[in-house]
C-alpha positions as semicolon CSV with decimal commas, in nm:
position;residue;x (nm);y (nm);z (nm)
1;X;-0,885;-5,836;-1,167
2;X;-0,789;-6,158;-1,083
3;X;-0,474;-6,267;-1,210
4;X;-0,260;-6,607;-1,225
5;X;0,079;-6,504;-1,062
6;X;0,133;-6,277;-0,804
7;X;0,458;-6,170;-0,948
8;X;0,654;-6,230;-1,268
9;X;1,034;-6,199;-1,338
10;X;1,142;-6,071;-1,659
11;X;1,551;-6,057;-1,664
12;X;1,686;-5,878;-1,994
13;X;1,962;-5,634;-2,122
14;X;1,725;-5,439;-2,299
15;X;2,013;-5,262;-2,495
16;X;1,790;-5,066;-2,602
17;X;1,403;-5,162;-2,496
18;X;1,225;-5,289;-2,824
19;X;0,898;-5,400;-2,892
20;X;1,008;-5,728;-2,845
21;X;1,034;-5,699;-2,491
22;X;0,749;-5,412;-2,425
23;X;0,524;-5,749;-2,581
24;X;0,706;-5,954;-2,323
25;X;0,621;-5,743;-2,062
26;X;0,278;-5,633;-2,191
27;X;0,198;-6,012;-2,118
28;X;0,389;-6,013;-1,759
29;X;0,181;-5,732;-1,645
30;X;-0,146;-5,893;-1,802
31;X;-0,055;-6,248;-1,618
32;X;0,065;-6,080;-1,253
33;X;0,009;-5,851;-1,015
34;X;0,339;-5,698;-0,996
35;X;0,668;-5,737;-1,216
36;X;1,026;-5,733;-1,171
37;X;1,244;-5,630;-1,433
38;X;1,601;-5,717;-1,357
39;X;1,829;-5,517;-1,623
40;X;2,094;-5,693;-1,691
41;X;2,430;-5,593;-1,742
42;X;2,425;-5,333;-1,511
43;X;2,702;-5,077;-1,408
44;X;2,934;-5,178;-1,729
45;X;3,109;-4,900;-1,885
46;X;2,939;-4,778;-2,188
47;X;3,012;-4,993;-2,506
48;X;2,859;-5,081;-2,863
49;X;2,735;-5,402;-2,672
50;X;2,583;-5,224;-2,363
51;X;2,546;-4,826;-2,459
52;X;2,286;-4,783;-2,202
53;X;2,338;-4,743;-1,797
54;X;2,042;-4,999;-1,623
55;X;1,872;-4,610;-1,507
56;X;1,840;-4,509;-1,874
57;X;1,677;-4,850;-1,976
58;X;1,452;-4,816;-1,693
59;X;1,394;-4,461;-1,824
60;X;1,266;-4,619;-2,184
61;X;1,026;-4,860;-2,013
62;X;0,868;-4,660;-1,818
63;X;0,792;-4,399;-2,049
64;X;0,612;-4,725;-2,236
65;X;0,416;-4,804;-1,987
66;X;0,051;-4,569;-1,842
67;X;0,095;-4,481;-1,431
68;X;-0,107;-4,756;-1,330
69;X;0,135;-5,003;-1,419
70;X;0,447;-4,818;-1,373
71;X;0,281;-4,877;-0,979
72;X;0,328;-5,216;-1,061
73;X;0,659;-5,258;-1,192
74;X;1,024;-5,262;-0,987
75;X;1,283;-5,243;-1,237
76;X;1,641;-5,341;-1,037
77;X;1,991;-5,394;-1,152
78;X;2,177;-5,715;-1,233
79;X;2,537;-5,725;-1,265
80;X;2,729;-5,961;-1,473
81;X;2,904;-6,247;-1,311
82;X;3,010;-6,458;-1,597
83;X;3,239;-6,634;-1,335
84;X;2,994;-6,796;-1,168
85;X;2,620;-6,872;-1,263
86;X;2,534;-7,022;-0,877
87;X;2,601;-6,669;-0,738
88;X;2,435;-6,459;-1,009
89;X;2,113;-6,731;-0,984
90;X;2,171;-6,647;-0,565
91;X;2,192;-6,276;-0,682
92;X;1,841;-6,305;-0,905
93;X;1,667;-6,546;-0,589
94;X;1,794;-6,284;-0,318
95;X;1,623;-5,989;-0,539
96;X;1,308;-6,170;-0,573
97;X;1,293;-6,308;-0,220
98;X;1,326;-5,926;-0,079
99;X;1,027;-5,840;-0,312
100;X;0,774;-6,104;-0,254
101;X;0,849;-6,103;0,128
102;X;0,516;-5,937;0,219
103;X;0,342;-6,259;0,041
104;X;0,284;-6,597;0,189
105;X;0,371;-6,853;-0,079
106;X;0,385;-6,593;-0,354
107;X;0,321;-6,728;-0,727
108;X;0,576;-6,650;-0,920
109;X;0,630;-6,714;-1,326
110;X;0,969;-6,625;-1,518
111;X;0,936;-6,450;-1,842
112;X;1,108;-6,553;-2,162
113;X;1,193;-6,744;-2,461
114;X;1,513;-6,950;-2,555
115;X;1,592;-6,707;-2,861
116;X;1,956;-6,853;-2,854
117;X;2,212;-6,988;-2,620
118;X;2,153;-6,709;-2,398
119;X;1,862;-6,818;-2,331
120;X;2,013;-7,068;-2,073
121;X;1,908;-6,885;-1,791
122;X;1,558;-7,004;-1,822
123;X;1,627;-7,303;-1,684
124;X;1,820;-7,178;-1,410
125;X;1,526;-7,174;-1,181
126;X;1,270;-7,443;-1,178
127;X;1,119;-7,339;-0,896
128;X;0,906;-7,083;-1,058
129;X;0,637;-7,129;-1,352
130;X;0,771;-7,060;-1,682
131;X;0,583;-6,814;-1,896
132;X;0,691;-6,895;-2,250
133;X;0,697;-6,626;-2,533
134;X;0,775;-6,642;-2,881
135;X;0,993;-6,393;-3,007
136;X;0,739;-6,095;-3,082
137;X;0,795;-5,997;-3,498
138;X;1,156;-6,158;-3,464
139;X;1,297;-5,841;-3,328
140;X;1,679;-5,846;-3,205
141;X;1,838;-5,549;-3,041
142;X;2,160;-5,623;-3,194
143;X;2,049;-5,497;-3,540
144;X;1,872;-5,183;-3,407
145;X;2,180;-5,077;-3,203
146;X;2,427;-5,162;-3,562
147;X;2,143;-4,919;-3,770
148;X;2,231;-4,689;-3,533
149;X;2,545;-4,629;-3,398
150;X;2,706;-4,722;-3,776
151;X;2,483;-4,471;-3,916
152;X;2,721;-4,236;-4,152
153;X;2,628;-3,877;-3,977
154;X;2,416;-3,821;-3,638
155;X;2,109;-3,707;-3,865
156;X;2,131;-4,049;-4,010
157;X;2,118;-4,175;-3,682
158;X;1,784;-4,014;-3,575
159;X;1,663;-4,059;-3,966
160;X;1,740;-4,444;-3,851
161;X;1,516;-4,461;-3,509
162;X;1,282;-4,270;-3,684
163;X;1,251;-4,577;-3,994
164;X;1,294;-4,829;-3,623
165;X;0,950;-4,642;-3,536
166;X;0,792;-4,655;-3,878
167;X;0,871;-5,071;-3,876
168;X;0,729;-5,110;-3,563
169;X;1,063;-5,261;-3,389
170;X;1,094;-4,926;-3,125
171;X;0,848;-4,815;-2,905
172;X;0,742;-4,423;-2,981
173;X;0,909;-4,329;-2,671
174;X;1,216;-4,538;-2,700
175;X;1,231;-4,418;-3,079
176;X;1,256;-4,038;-2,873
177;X;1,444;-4,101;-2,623
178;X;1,716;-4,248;-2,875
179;X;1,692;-3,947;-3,062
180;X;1,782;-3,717;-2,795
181;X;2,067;-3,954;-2,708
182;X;2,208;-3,818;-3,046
183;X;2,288;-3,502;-2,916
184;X;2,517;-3,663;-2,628
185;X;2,852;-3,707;-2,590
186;X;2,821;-4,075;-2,509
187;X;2,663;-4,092;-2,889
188;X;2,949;-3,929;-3,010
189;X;3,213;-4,138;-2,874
190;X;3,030;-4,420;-2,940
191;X;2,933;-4,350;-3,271
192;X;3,312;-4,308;-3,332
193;X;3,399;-4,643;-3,202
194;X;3,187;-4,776;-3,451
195;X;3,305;-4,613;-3,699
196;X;3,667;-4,684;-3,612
197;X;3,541;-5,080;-3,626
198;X;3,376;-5,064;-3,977
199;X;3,746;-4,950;-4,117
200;X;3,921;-5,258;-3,944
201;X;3,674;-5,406;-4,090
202;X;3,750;-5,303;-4,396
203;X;4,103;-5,317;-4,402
204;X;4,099;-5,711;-4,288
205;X;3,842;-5,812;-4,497
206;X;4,066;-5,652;-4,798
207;X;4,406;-5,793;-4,626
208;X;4,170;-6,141;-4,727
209;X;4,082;-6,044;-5,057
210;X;4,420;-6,033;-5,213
């Protein structure tokens, strides 16, 4: 099959992989011959804003995706370096440099859409073609990780992924994996933190009140 890019970059926290993104990269893999997922975020300590390492978000997409093109997909790590865009856009250009090497004047497209202001990073590197994407059902990780780490008891928690399923925001895999996370200790703490939160919460927004 021929295809129009040779490879495609899609950069993302996927915190957690939704089917937001697994559209996203449905369309990367349709449009190139290979992909490179750069997971953002990586090697943070676990938080309600990144609860996933960048080896258990490669985990989720790949248990999306059929063996013919996992074979086509890298999935890499990308830290953070909110100091200093030039050397994270040197980080990104290094990464993708290393993996095209083997091809002479490789076509390369970068995946996204401008959702918000962190969508910035798009134009980062006009080098590249831009595949453009709308955002697929208006999905937003930030909800799905609230519905479930603030969910009362760690049965509401899976009874949560499970409703993420029935919506069609999760994946079927993703929905799974998520569940077993339930069982962890990460969840636990994690689930506490939010909890904790929802009680300051509270408190200030009834310091306000009167």
């Amino acid at each position: 099959m021929s295809r129009n890019f040779d490879f495609a970059v899609f950069i993302g926290r996927f915190q957690p992989f939704h089917n937001g993104h697994l559209h996203g990269l449905s369309n990367a893999l349709h449009q190139a011959d290979r992909v490179i997922l750069l997971l953002g975020s990586a090697w943070q300590p676990r938080s309600l804003h990144n609860p996933w390492t960048h080896q258990e978000r490669e985990n989720m997409v790949r248990a999306c995706l059929s063996e013919h093109d996992n074979q086509r997909l890298s999935c890499l790590p990308l830290e953070d370096v909110p100091e200093s865009d030039d050397i994270w856009v040197q980080t990104v250009n290094a990464i993708v440099a290393n993996l095209s090497a083997a091809c002479s004047a490789p076509r390369i497209t970068l995946v996204g859409h401008h959702k918000d202001a962190t969508g910035f990073y798009l134009d980062l590197f006009p080098q590249w073609a831009r595949l453009n994407l709308e955002n697929h059902l208006s999905i937003s990780a930030t909800p799905i990780r609230m519905s479930y780490f603030s969910a009362s008891t760690h049965d509401a928690a899976k009874a949560a992924v499970k409703a993420l399923n029935t919506k069609d925001m999760l994946p079927g895999p993703v929905a799974d994996w998520l569940r077993d996370f339930v069982d962890s200790h990460d969840f636990s703490r994690l689930h506490h933190e939010a909890m904790m939160q929802a009680i300051e919460s509270s408190r200030t927004a009834d310091v306000k009140i009167f």
